[in-house]
Wavefront OBJ file of the C-alpha trace (Angstrom):
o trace
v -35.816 14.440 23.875
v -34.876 17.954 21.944
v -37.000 19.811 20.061
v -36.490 20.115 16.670
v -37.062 22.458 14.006
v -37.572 21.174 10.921
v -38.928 22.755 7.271
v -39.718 22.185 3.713
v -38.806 25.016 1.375
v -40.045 24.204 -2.220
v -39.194 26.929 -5.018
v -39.109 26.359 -8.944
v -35.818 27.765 -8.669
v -33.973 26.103 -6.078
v -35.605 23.224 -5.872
v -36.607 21.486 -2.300
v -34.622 21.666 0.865
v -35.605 19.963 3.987
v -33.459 20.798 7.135
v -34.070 19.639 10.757
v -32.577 21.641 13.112
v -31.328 20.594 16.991
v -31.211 23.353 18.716
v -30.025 21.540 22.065
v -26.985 19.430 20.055
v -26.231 22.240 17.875
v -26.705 20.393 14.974
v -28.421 21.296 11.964
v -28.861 18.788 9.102
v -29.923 19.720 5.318
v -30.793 17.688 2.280
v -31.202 20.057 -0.812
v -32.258 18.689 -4.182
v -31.706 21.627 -6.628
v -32.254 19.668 -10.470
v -28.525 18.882 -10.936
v -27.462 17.365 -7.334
v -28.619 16.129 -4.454
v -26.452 17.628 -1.469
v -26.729 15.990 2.580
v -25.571 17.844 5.119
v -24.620 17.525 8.808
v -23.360 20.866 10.467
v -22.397 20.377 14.291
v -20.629 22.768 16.804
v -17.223 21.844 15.063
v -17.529 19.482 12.154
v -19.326 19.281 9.393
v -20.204 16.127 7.068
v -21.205 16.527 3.528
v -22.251 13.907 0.112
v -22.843 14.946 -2.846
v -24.506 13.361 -5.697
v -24.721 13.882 -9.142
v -25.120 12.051 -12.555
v -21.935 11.444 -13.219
v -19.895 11.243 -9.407
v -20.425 11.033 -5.097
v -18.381 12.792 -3.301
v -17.976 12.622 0.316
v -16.616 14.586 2.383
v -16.185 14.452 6.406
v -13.858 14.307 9.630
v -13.917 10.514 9.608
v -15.059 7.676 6.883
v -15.981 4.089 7.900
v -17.589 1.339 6.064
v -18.996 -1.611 7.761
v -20.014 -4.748 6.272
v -20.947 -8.375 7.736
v -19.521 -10.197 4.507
v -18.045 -8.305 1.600
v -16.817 -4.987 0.481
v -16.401 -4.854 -3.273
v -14.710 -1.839 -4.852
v -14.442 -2.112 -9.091
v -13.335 1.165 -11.125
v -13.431 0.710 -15.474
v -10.131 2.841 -14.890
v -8.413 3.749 -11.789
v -8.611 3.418 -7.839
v -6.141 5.698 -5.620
v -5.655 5.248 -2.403
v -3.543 7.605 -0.253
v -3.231 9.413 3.247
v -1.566 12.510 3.245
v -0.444 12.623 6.287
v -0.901 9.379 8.523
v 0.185 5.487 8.049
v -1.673 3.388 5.967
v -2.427 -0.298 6.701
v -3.661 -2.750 4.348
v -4.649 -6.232 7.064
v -6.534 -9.385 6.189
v -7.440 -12.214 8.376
v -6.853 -14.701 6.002
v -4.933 -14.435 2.483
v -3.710 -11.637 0.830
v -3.356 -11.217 -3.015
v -2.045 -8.540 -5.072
v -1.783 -8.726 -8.934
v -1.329 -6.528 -11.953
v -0.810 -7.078 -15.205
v 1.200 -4.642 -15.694
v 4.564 -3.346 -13.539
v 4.166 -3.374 -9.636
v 6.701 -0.714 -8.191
v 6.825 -1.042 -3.966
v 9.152 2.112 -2.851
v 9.765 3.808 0.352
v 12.370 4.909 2.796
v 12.970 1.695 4.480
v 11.068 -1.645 3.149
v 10.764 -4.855 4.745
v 9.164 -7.317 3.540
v 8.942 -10.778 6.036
v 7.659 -13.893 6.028
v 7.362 -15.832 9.496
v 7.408 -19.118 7.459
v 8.918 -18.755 3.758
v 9.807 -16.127 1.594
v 10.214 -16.915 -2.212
v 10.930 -13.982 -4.981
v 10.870 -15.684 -8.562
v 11.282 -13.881 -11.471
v 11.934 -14.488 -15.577
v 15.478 -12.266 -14.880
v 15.934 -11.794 -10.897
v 17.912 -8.564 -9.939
v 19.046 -7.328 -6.084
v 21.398 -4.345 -5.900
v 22.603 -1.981 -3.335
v 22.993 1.349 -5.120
v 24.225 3.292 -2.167
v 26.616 1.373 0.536
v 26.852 -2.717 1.286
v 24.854 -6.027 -0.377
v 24.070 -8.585 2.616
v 22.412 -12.255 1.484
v 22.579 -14.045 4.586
v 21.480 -17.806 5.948
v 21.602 -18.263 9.849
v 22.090 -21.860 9.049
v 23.086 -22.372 5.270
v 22.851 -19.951 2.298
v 23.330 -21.579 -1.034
v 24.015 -19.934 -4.763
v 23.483 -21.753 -7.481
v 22.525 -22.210 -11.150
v 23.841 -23.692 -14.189
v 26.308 -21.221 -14.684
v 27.319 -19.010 -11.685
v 30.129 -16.107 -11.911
v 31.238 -14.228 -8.927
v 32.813 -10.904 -9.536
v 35.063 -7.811 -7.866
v 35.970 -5.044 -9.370
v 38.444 -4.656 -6.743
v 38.696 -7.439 -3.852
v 37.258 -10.442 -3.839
v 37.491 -12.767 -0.647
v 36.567 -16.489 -0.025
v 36.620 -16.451 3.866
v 35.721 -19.313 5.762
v 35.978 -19.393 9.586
v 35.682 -23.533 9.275
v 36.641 -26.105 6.224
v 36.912 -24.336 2.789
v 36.918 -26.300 -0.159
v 37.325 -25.801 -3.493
v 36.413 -28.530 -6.239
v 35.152 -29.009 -9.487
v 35.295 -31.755 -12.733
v 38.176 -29.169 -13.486
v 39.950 -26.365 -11.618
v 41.332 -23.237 -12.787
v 43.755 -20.607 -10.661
v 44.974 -18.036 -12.380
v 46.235 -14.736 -11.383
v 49.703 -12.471 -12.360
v 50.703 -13.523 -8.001
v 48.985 -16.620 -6.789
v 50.382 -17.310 -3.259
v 49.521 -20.666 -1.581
v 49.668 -20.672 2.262
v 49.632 -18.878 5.536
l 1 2 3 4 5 6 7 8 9 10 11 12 13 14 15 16 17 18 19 20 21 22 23 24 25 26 27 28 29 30 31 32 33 34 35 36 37 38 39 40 41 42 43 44 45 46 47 48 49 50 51 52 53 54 55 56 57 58 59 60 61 62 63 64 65 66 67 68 69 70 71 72 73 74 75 76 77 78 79 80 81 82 83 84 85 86 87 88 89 90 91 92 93 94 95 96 97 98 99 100 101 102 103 104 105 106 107 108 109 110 111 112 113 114 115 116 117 118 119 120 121 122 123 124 125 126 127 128 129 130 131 132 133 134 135 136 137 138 139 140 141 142 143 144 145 146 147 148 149 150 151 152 153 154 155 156 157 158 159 160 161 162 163 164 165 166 167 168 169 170 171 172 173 174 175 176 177 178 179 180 181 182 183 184 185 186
């Protein structure tokens, strides 16, 4: 078991620090209450681990952050929470289900975003919008992909082709073909 140093300074001034010091570890930690803040400190050989409280905020700062609990975490702000890592991933898991609302605009952006669903995906909307704004639109169905809606236009502003490497058909109550050229057959 180390030895360790530990002491009380009291001053009208400063206010009361009591550090214990490990000589062995090479640790020394500090709790100062000065009137306007209560500081904790943890020095070691390379790292060094500090909260600080006042009225109004608690700030942490450290190497590492982890909190721990057997049931719930809540986390409640009148105004804002941020999240972010500067420099690593982030990774948002549950166990069970996962909800996200806002009753306001959601924005999701990144370099590359996938979004997948091992059993169903559904995207509903009042007005329901995918673009490409760069290079090529793919919907795709490994075994059917329908399109449909009361009204439904399909549009080129160049080409537009209707391939079909099996039956096509073409049917409705009434049919239109127009075009300046319409050629019929191989």
């Amino acid at each position: 078991m180390p030895k360790l140093v530990c002491t009380l300074e009291m001053s009208k001034d400063k206010g009361v620090t009591i550090t214990v010091a490990n000589a062995n570890d090479e640790i020394t930690q500090t709790i100062t209450m000065n009137g306007t803040s209560v500081v904790m400190k943890v020095a070691g050989k390379q790292e060094t681990s500090t909260l600080t409280q006042t009225a109004d905020a608690i700030k942490i700062a450290c190497k590492d952050f982890e909190v721990v609990a057997t049931n719930s975490i809540t986390l409640t702000a009148t105004k804002t929470i941020s999240l972010e890592s500067k420099e690593g991933d982030t990774t948002l898991t549950s166990g069970a289900k996962l909800t996200q609302k806002a009753t306001g605009d959601v924005a999701i952006s990144g370099a590359n975003t996938t979004i997948t669903a091992t059993t169903a995906a559904k995207l509903e909307g009042g007005t329901a919008e995918v673009s490409a704004t760069q290079s090529t639109l793919t919907l795709k169905g490994t075994a059917q992909a329908k399109l449909s809606g009361p009204s439904v236009t399909v549009s080129a502003d160049a080409t537009l082709s209707l391939v079909s490497s099996g039956v096509a058909s073409l049917e409705g109550a009434s049919t239109t073909i127009k075009g300046s050229l319409i050629k019929a057959g191989p």
